[in-house]
N, C-alpha and C positions, 0 to 999 in steps of 0.2 A: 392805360385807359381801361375802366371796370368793362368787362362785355356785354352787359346791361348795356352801357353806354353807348355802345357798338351799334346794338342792333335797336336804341333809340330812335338814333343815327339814320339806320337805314330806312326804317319805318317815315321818316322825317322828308327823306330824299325821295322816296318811293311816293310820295302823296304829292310834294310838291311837284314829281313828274305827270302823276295822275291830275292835276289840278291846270297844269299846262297843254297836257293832251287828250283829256278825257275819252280816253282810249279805252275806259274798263280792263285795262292788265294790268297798269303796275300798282292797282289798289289791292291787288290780289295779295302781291307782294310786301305789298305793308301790313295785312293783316296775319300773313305768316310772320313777318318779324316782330308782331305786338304779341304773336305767342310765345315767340323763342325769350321773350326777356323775364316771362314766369317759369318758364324752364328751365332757364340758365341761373335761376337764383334759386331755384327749389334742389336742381341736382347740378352734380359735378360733372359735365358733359363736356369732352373733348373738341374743341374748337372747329374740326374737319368731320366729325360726328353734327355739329351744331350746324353746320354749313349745309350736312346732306338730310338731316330734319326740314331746313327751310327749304331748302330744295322743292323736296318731295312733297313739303306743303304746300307750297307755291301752285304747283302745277298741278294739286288734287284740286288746289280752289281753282285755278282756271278752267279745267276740263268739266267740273263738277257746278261750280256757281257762274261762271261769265255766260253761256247761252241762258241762263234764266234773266239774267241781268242786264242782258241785251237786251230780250224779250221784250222787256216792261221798262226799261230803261230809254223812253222815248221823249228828251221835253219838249215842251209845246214850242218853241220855237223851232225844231227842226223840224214840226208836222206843219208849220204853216209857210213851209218851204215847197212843197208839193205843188207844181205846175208852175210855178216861178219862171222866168227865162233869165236868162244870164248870160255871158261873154267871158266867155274862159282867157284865165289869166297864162296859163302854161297848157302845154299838149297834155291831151287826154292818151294814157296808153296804159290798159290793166294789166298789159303783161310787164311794163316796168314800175307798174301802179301807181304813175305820176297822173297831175293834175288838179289845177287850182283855178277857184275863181273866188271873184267877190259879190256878195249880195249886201246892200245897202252898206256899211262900214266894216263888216263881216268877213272873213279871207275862210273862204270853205275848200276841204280835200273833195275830190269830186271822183269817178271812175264811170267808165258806159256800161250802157245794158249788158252785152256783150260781150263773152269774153276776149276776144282778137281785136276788138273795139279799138280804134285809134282815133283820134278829133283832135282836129288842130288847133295852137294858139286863133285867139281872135274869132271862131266862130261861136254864134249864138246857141243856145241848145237851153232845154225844160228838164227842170226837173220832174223825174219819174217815181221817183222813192227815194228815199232814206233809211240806211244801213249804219245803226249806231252812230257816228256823228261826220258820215261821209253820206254825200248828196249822190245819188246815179241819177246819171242826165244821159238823153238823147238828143242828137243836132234837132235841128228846132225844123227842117227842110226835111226829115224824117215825119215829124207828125202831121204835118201836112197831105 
């Protein structure tokens, strides 16, 4: 297989993962592999050399472009989340970083204000903000 091919490839898987988790990292990752395929056909670059380019690219775009992209990367249906209440589907625990509920037909990751934060299955809780495409919620007997 051409390594062009290769790192098509990866670009391909790297989007579809970003397309399923809209996480803002693994797009990072694809746009380092949309560089390595002009690279790899302009020069003769060792395969473990090619490896640590994308690497190293990867992770200049994440350190360097994903807090900008968080930033501004807010779409409106996660802003008209704010104050919601909800019924968590799994325990809320930051330090295992679990926690799920659903709003309207919706399955959202959720975490608390707090860092030591724990909330249990089944209790109700508002959302407080929104952090790229994870809800932070407070039990709902808290804002009271």
């Amino acid at each position: 297989m051409p390594i062009e091919i290769f790192w098509g490839i990866v670009t391909l898987l790297c989007i579809i993962a970003e397309i399923l988790t809209v996480s803002l990292v693994t797009i990072w990752f694809a746009v380092a592999a949309i560089i390595m395929i002009p690279l790899v056909l302009m020069f003769n670059i060792p395969f473990v050399l090619q490896l640590c380019i994308f690497t190293v690219l990867s992770f200049v775009f994440i350190l360097l472009l994903k807090p900008f992209a968080t930033k501004y990367f807010h779409p409106i249906e996660n802003r008209t989340m704010l104050g919601q209440t909800c019924v968590l589907t799994e325990d809320v625990s930051n330090f295992a970083q679990t926690g799920k509920t659903i709003i309207g037909d919706v399955e959202w990751s959720v975490k608390g204000t707090e860092k030591d934060m724990h909330i249990p299955k089944g209790q109700t809780v508002k959302v407080v903000a929104v952090e790229g495409v994870k809800l932070v919620v407070r039990p709902l007997e808290q804002m009271l």
